[in-house]
C-alpha positions as a Markdown table, in Angstrom:
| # | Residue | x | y | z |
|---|---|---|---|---|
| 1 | Unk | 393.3 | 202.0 | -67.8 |
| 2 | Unk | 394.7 | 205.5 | -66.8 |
| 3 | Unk | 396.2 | 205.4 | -70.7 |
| 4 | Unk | 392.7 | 204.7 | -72.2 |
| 5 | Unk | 391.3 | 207.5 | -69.9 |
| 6 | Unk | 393.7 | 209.7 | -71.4 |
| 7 | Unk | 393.0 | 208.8 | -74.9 |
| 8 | Unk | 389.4 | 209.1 | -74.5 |
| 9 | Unk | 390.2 | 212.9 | -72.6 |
| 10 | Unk | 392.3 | 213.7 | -76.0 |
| 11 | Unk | 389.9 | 212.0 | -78.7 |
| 12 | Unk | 387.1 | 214.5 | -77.2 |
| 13 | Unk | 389.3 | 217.5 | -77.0 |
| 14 | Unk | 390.7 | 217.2 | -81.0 |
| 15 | Unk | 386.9 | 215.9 | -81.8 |
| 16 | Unk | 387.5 | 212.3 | -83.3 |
| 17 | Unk | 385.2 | 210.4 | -85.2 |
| 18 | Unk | 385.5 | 207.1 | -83.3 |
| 19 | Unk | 388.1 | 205.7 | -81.3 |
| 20 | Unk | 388.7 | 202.2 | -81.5 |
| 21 | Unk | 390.0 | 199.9 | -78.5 |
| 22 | Unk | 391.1 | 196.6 | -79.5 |
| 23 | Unk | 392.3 | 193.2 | -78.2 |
| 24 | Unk | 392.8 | 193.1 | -74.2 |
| 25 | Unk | 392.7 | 197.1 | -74.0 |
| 26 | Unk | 390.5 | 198.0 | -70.8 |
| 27 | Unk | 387.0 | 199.4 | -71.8 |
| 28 | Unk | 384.7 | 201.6 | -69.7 |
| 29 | Unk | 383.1 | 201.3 | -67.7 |
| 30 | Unk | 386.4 | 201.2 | -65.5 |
| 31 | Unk | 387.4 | 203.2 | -62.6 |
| 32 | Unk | 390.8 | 204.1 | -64.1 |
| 33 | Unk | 389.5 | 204.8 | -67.4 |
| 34 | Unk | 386.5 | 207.0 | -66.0 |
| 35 | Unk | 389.3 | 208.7 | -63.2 |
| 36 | Unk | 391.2 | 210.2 | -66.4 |
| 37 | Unk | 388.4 | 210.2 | -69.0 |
| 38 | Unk | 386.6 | 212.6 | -66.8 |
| 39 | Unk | 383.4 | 212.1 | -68.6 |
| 40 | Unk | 385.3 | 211.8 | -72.0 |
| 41 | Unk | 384.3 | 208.2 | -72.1 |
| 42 | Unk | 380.2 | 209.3 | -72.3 |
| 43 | Unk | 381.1 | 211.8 | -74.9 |
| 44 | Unk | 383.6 | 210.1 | -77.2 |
| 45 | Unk | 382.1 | 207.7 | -79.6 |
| 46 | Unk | 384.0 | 204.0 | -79.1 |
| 47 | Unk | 383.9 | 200.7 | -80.3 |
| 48 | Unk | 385.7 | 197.7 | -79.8 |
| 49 | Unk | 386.8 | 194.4 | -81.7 |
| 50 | Unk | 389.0 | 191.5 | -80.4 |
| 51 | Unk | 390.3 | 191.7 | -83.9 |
| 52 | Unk | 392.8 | 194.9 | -84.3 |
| 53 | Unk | 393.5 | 193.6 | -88.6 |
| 54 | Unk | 389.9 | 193.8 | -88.2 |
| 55 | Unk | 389.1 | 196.8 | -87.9 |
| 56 | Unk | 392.3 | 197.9 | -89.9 |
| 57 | Unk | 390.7 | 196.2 | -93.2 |
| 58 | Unk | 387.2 | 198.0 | -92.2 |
| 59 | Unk | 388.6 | 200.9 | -92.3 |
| 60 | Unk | 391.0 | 200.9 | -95.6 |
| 61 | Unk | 388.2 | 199.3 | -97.0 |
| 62 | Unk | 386.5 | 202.9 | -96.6 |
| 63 | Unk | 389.4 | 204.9 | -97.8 |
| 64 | Unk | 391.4 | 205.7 | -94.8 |
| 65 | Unk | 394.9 | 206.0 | -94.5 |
| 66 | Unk | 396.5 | 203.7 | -92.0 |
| 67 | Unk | 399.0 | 204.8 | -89.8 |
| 68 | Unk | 401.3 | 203.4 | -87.2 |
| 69 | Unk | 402.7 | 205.8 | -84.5 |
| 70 | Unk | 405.7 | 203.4 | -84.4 |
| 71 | Unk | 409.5 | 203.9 | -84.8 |
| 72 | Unk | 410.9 | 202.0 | -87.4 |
| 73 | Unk | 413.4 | 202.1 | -90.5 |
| 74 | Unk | 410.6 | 202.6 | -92.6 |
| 75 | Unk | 408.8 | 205.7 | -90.2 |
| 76 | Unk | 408.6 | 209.3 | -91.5 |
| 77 | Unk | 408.6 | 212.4 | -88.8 |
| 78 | Unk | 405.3 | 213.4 | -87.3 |
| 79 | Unk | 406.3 | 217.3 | -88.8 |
| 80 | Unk | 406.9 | 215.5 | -92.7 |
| 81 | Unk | 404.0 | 213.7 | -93.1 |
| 82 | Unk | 401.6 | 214.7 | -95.3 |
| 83 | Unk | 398.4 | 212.7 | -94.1 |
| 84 | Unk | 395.9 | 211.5 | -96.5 |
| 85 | Unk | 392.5 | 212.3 | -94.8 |
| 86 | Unk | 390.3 | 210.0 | -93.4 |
| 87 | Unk | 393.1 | 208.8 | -90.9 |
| 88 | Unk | 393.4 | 206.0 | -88.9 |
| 89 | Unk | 395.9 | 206.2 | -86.5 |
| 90 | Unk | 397.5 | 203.0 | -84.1 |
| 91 | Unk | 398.9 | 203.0 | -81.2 |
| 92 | Unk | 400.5 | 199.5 | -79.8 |
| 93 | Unk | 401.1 | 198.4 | -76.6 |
| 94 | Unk | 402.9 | 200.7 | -73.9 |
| 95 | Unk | 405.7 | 198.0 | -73.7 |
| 96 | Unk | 405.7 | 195.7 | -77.2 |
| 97 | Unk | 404.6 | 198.4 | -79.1 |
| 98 | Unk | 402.4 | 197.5 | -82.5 |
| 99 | Unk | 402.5 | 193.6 | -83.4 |
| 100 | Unk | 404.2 | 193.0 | -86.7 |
| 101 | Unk | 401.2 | 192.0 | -87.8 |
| 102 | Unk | 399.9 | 196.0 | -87.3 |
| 103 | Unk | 402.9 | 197.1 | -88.2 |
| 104 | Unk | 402.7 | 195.2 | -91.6 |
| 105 | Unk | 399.2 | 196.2 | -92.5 |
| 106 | Unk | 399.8 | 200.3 | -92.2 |
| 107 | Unk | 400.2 | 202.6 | -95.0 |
| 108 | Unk | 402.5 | 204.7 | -93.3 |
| 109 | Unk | 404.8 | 204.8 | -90.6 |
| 110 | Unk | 404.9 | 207.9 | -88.4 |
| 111 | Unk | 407.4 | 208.6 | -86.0 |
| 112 | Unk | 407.9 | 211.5 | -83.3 |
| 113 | Unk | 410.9 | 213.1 | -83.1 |
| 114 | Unk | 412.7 | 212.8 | -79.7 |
| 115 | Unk | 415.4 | 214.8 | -79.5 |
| 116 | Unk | 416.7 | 213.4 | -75.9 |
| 117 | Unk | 418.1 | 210.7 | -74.7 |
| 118 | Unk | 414.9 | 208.4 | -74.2 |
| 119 | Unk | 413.4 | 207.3 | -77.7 |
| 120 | Unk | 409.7 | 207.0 | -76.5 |
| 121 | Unk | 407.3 | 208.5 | -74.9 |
| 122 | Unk | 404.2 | 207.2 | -72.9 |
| 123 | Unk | 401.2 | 206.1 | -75.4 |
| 124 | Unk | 398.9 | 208.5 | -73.9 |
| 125 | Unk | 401.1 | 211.3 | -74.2 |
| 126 | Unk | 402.4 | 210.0 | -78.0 |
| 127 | Unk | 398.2 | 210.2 | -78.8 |
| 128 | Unk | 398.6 | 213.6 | -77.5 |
| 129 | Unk | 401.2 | 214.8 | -80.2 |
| 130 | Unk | 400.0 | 212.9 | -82.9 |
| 131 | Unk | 396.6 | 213.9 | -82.7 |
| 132 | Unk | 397.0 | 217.6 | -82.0 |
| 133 | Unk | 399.5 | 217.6 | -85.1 |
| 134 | Unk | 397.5 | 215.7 | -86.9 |
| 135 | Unk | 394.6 | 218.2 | -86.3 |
| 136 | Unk | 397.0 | 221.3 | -87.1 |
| 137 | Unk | 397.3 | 219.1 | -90.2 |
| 138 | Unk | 393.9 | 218.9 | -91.3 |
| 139 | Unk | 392.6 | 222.2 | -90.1 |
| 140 | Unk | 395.2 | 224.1 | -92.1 |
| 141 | Unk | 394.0 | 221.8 | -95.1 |
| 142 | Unk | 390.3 | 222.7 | -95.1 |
| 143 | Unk | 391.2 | 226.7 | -94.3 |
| 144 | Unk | 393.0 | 226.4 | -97.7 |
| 145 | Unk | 391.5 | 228.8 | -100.1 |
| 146 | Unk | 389.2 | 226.6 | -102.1 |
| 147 | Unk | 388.9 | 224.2 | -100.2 |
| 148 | Unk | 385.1 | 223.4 | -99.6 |
């Protein structure tokens, strides 16, 4: 719940659209979520579906790009990618990661580069990164002379 907390905290401060919590992720109101959200999870707007493909196929279907914050064979770096806005991004499970199933139905594959000797870091913190970058991303897009 602390990790939802901290997603909601992060969705407010890079302003997201929507964040979606699927499957058995923890939903406010929750103590832990509300501990890290502090007030994040009022402000934020969220939705969630038992069915993660779901809400994957919702959203392609209204031109988003899909991407999974997953290191694979297949990932490009976090600093290379050249998103293709409206973004989704997904975030698996702290442990297992993205099912296959996720992993299968993304666009893209994004991966952060970790140059020590651990090759992950928490999801909350991995939001973090790929958001803010993400938000660099799209900011420096739309300041782009004529942009409108």
């Amino acid at each position: 719940m602390y990790n939802v907390g901290a997603f909601f905290r992060t969705a407010d401060a890079a302003g997201i659209d929507i964040l979606y919590l699927c499957g058995i992720t923890a939903q406010p109101p929750k103590g832990g979520i509300t501990k890290t959200a502090l007030g994040a999870e009022e402000s934020v707007p969220w939705k969630h579906n038992w069915d993660a493909l779901a809400a994957v196929a919702e959203l392609r279907a209204r031109g988003y790009e899909i991407a999974a914050i997953e290191t694979s064979e297949r990932a490009i770096d976090l600093f290379d990618w050249q998103p293709r806005f409206p973004v989704c991004l997904l975030f698996g499970h702290e442990v297992d990661g993205l099912t296959v199933a996720l992993r299968d139905a993304a666009d893209t594959h994004v991966r952060i580069p970790m140059l020590g000797v651990k090759h992950s870091l928490n999801v909350a913190t991995a939001g973090g990164v790929a958001l803010f970058e993400l938000l660099r991303k799209y900011r420096t897009l739309s300041e782009a002379p004529g942009t409108p």
